[in-house]
N, C-alpha and C positions, 0 to 999 in steps of 0.2 A: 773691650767691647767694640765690636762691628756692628754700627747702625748701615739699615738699606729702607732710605725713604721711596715707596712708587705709591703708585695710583690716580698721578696727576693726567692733566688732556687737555683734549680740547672742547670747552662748552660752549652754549649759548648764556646769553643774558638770562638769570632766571632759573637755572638748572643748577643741580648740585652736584659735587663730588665727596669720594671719603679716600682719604689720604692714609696710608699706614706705613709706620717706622716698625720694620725687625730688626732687634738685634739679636747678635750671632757670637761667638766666643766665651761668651759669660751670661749669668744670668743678670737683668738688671731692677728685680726688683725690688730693690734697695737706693733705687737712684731717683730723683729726680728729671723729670721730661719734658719737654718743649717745644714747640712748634717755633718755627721764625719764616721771614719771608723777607725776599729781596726783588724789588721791581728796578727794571733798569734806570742806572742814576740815582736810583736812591740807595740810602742806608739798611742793613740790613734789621727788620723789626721784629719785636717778639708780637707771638700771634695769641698763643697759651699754653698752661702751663698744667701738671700735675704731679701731685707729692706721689711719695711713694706706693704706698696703698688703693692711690684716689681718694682721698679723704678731703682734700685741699686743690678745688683748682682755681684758676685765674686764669683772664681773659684782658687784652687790650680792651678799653672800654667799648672803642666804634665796632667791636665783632659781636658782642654778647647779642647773644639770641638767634645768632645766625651760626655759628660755630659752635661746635662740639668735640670737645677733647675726652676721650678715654681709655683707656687701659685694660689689657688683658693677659696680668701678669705669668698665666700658667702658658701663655702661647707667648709670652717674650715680645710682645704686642704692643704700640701704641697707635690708637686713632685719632684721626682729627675729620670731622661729617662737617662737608661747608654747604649749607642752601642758600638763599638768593642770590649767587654769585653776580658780580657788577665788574665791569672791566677793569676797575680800581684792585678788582681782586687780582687780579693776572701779575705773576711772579715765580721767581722760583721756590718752592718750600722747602723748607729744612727741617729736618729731626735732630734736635741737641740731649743729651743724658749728662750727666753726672754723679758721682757715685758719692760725693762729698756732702753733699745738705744734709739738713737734718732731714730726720720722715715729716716734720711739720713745715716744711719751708719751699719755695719756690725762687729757682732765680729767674730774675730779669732782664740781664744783661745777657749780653751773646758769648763777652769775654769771661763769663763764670762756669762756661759750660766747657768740659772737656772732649767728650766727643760728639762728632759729628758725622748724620749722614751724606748720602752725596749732591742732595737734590732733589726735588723733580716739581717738571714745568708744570703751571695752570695756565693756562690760556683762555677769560673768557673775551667773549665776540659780545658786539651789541647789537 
């Protein structure tokens, strides 16, 4: 599976973006999906997550409410819709899959996930 994470930029404080991961090669609706993000100097963090279906999702706690993960298995689709962006948000994002979980499960680590997109930047301004 070929993930291709875009739809990142450059916003202001307050403005939203929607992030989308295709993948290409296979289909992945059977996998497991995830959102991560890495700000410079820091570690890379999971952001959120959705089971296979979309039956099961999870969210770092500090994002809920602001973030939006879902899925649109017949387009090979995942989204992530972020509103009130705050500089804090500014990183690189990732899209991670894995094809191992069960349909009930989510991982959380970065190291459980097998593939991976390539990126792409947020940039909010204050």
């Amino acid at each position: 599976v070929q993930l291709q994470a875009f739809g990142g930029g450059l916003v202001q404080a307050g403005g939203s973006l929607r992030l989308s991961c295709a993948a290409s090669g296979r289909t992945f609706s059977n996998s497991v999906v995830a959102w991560f993000r890495q700000a410079p100097g820091k570690e890379r963090e999971f952001v959120a997550g959705i089971t296979w279906g979309g039956s099961k999702i999870y969210y770092t706690e500090s994002l809920k409410g602001r973030f939006t993960i879902s899925r649109d298995n017949a387009k090979n689709t995942v989204y992530l819709q972020m509103t009130s962006l705050t500089p804090e948000d500014t990183a690189v994002y990732y899209c991670a899959a894995d094809d191992r979980a069960p349909y009930y499960d989510i991982f959380l680590q970065a190291s459980e996930y097998h593939y991976w997109g390539q990126g792409t930047q947020v940039t909010v301004s204050s």
